[in-house]
N, C-alpha and C positions, 0 to 999 in steps of 0.2 A: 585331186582336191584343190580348192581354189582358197587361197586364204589373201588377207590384208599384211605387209611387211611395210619396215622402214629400213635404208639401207642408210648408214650414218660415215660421215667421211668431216675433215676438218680443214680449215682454213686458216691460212696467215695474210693477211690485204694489206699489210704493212709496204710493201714496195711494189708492187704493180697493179695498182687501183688506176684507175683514167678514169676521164669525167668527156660526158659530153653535157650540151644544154639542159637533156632532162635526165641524166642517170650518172649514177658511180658506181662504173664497171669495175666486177674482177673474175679473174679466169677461175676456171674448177675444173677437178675430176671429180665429176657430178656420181659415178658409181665405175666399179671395175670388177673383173673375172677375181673372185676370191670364194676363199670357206669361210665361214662365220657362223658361230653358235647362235641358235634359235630355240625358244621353247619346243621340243619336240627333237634335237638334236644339232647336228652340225649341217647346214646347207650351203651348195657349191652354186653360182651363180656364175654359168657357162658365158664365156665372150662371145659364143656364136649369138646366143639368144640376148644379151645384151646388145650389140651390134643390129639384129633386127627391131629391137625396142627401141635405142637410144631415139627416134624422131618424135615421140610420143613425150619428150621433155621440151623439146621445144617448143617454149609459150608459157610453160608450168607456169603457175603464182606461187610465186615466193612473202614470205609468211615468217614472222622473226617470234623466237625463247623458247617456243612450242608447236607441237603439230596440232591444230583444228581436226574436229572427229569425223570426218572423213576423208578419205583419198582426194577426192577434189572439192575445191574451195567452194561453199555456197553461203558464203556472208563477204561482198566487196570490200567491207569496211575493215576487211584482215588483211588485205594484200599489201603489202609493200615493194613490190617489185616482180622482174619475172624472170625466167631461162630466156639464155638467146645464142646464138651462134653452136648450137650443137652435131658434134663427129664424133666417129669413132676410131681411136689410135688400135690399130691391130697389132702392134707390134708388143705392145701393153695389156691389150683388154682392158682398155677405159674407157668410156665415156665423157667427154671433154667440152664445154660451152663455159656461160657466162653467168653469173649473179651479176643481174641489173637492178642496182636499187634504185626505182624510180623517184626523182624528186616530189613528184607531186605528190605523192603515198608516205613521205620519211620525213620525219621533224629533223630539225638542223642536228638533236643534238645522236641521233642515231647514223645520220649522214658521215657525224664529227667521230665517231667508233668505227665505220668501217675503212675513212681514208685515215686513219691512226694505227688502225691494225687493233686496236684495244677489246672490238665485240670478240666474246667468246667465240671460240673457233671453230667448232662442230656444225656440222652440215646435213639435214638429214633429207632426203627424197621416200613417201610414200609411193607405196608401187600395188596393186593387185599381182598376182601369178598362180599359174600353179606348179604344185608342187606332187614330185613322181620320187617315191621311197624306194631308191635303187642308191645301195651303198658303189663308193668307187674311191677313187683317188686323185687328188690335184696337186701335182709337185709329188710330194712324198707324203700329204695330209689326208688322212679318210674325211669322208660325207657318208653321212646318213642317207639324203637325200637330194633331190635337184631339183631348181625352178626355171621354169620355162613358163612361155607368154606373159614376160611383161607388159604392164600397163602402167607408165608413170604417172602421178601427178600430181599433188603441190611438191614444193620444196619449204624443208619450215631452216632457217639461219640462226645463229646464237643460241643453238641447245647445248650443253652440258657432255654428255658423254657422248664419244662416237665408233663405231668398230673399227674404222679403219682409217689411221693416222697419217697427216704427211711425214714424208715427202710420197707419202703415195694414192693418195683419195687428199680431196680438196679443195678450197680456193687456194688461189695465186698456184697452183701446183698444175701448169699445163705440160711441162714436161720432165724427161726425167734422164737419170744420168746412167753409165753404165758402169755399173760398181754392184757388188753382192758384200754380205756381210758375214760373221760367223757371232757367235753368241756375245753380246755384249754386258746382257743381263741377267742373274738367277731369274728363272722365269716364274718360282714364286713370290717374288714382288709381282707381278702383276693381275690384274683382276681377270682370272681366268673365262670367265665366262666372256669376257670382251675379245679375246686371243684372236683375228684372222690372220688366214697363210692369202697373200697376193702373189701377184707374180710379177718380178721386174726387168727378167727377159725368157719367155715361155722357151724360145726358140733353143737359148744358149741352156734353160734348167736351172732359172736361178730365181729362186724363189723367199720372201722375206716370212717370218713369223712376228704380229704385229698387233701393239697392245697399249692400253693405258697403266701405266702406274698405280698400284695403290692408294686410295688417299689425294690423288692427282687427276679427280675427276671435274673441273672445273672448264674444262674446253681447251687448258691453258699449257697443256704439261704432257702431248702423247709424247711415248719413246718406240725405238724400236727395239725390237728384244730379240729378235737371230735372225738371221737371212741362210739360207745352203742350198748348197746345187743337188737337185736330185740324182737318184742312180739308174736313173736311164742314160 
């Protein structure tokens, strides 16, 4: 089955924003190998198949508050900028490039929010895929199901909520540390339907549980809620 998704990650551009002539660059993990709840259940979004996708963001239009009602942009006059310098970290299962917000597309005063760090933080990338209803496990987390053949393409900047919070999906989030964590928060504070399991070293088994806050949905407030090593 082939459906339409958004995969949502968050951004701080507070200190590594650059600027050339025509743009105000900041890095991201544009999307990454996790489980995240979907209408229809829990779906696992493989690094393999990520990794074959990830070139198909390269160019994306980016698109600021909200996603436009299609996968790809067909009104100019939305664009604000695009993807650029796009790889994939396998050591992660990220996806890693650049939000370039073009000058000529961005009024000063949106310009003035991203090298502030001030725009809401959330990140979302439209993708088509499909989708194969084969329960399993990532980490120590079930899926429902799995998607394969991505097709990315816009990216919308400055939405509201996202599933999957830095330090681990984002801007300014090109890389990452090696540290695991263990419960830090009742995980009913958090807005359960937003919960993803990432991974922050696949190899070593170490794996994060990762969520927004209650009441903390404004772009501004992700937390992390448990990290653990699986039992393999």
């Amino acid at each position: 089955m082939t459906v339409v998704r958004t995969v949502q990650v968050e951004f701080d551009s507070s200190s590594k924003v650059r600027e050339t002539e025509d743009a105000v660059i900041v890095p991201a993990i544009l999307a990454r190998e996790c489980v995240s709840n979907y209408c229809g259940g829990r779906g696992y979004k493989p690094g393999s198949e990520l990794k074959d996708a990830a070139r198909t963001l390269e160019g994306a239009w980016v698109v600021t508050h909200q996603h436009v009602d299609s996968v790809f942009v067909k009104d100019r006059s939305v664009i604000r900028g695009k993807v650029g310098n796009v790889r994939f970290n396998d050591e992660n299962g990220a996806v890693l490039g650049e939000i370039q917000f073009l000058k000529s597309r961005c009024d000063q005063a949106l310009l003035d929010t991203v090298r502030s760090g001030s725009l809401s933080k959330d990140v979302s990338a439209a993708y088509f895929c499909d989708e194969a209803y084969s329960a399993g496990k990532f980490g120590d987390d079930a899926y429902d199901f799995v998607q394969k053949n991505f097709m990315f393409g816009h990216v919308a900047v400055g939405v509201v909520e996202g599933r999957c919070p830095s330090p681990f999906c984002g801007m300014n989030m090109d890389s990452y540390g090696s540290f695991f964590r263990v419960c830090v928060r009742d995980p009913a504070l958090f807005v359960s339907c937003r919960l993803s399991t990432v991974a922050l070293d696949a190899k070593a088994g170490i794996y994060a549980l990762v969520g927004k806050l209650r009441g903390k949905q404004d772009g501004s407030a992700a937390r992390r809620n448990q990290s653990r090593r699986s039992s393999s």
